[in-house]
C-alpha positions in Angstrom: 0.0 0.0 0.0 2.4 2.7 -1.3 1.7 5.4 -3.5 4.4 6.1 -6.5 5.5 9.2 -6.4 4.2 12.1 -9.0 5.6 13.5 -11.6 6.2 17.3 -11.3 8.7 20.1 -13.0 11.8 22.0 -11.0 12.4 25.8 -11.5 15.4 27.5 -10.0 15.4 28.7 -6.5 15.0 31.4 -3.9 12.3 32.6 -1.7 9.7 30.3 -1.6 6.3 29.3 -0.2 5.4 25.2 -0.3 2.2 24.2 -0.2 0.9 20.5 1.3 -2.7 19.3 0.7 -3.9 16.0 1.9 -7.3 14.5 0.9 -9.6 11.5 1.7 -13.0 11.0 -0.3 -14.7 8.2 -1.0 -11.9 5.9 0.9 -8.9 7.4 -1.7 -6.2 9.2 0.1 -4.0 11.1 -2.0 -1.7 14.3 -1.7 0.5 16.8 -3.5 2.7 19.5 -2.8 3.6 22.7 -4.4 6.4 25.3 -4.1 6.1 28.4 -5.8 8.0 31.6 -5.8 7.2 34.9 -4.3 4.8 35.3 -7.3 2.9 32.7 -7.0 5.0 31.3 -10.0 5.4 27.1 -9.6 8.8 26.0 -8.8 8.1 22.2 -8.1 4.9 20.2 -8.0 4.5 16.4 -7.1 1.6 14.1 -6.1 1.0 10.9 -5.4 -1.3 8.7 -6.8 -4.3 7.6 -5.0 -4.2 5.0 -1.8 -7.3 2.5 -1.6 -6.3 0.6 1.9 -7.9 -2.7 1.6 -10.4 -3.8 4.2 -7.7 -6.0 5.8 -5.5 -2.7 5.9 -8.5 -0.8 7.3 -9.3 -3.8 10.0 -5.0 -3.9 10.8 -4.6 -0.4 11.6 -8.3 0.6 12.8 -8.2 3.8 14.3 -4.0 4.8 13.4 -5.4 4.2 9.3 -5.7 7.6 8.6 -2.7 8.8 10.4 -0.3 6.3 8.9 -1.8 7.3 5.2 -1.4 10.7 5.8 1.8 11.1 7.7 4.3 8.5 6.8 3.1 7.3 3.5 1.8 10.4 1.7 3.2 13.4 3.8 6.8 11.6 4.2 6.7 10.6 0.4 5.9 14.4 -0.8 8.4 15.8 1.1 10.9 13.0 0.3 10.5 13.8 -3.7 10.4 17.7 -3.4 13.4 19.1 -5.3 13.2 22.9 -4.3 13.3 23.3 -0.7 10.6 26.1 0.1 11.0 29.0 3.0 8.4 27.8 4.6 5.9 25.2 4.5 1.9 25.7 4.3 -0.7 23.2 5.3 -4.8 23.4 4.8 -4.7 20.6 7.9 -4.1 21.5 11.5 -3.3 18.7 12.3 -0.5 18.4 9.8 1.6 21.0 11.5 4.1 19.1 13.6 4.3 16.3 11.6 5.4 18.8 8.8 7.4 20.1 11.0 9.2 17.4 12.2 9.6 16.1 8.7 11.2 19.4 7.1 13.2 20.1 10.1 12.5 23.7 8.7 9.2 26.3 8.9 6.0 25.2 8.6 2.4 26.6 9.1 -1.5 26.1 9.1 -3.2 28.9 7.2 -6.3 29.6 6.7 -9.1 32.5 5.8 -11.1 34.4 8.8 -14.0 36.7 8.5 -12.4 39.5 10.7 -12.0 43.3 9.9 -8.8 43.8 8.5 -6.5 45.0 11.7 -4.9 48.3 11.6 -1.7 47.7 9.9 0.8 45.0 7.6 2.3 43.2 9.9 0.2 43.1 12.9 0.1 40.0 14.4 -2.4 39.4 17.2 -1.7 35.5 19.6 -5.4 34.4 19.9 -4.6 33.1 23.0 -5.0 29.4 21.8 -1.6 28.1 21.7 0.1 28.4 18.8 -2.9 30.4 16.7 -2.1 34.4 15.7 -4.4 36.3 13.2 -1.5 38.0 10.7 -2.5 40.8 8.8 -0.8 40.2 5.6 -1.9 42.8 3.6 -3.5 46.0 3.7 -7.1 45.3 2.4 -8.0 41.6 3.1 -8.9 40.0 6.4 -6.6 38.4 8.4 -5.3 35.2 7.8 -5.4 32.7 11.0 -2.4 30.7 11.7 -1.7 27.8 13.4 2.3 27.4 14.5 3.9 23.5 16.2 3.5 24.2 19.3 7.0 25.1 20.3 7.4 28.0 17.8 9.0 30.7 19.6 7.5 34.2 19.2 10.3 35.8 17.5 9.9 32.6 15.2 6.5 33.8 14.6 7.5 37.3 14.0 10.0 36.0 11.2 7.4 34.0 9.2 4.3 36.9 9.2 7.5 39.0 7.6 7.5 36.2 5.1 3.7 36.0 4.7 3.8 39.6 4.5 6.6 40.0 1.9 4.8 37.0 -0.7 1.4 38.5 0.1 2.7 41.7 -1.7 2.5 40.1 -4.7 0.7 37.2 -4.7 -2.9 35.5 -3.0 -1.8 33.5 0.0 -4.1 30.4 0.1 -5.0 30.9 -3.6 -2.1 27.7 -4.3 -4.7 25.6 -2.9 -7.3 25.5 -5.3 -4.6 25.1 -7.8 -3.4 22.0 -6.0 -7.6 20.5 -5.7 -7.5 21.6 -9.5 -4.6 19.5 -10.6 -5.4 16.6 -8.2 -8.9 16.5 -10.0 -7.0 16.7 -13.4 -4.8 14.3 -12.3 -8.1 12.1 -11.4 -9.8 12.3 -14.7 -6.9 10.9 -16.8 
């Protein structure tokens, strides 16, 4: 029960945001990953074709199924076959954070949309009080973006990365990499 490692392309390097999505319908698991430049430009993209875990798989494992799948097969496989090592890394899955983390041995983030008022200035980052969580105002006219840090992100560490939010939301949309991964993934599906 291993998935083959995507295809993809390699662009040259320097500042960059990766991207991890991980998804489970209908019993397939299946991830990819994409690194793009400041610009939103794509550096690197791989995938992984879709995991069906038998029903013997699914009776072995019981409730550690869906962590295996998405941790140490997909997860570990993505990050093994990425060829442009991104600034920082950006999950859609909290719970995705650490194990990121501990697999990149570099930056890594939950981010996600809010329905707040935009905060007073570019930069401002507010701790929610939750561990980890900060709303980062990234750019002047949208609403904050909530973020989720491993839990023993330092503050100046989290300081650091909403400068790096800050300077690639200048010129690109933050989460908009995400539907592009969904996109592909579906592409990917239908051929």
């Amino acid at each position: 029960m291993s998935p083959r490692r995507g295809g993809g392309f390699v662009a040259v390097t320097g500042s960059s945001l990766g991207y991890i999505a991980i998804d489970e319908a209908d019993g397939l698991f299946r991830g990819a990953s994409l690194v793009v430049d400041f610009r939103g430009i794509p550096m690197d993209f791989r995938y992984t074709d879709p995991v069906r875990p038998s029903r013997l798989e699914r009776i072995l494992y019981g409730n550690a199924l869906d962590v295996y799948l998405r941790e140490e097969l997909i997860l570990e496989s993505l990050i093994g076959a990425v060829e442009v090592k991104p600034t920082l890394w950006i999950c859609r899955e909290p719970d995705l954070v650490a194990p990121l983390r501990s697999q990149t041995k570099g930056k890594s983030l939950f981010l996600s949309s809010s329905s707040r008022s935009p905060m007073e200035a570019v930069g401002e980052v507010e701790n929610l009080g939750e561990s980890g969580v900060y709303m980062v105002q990234a750019d002047s006219v949208s609403a904050p973006l909530r973020v989720a840090f491993p839990e023993q992100t330092r503050e100046d560490e989290v300081r650091q990365i909403a400068g790096i939010l800050v300077e690639a939301a200048r010129t690109m949309e933050l989460l908009e990499p995400f539907g592009r991964i969904q996109k592909a993934l579906t592409s990917l599906a239908e051929e």
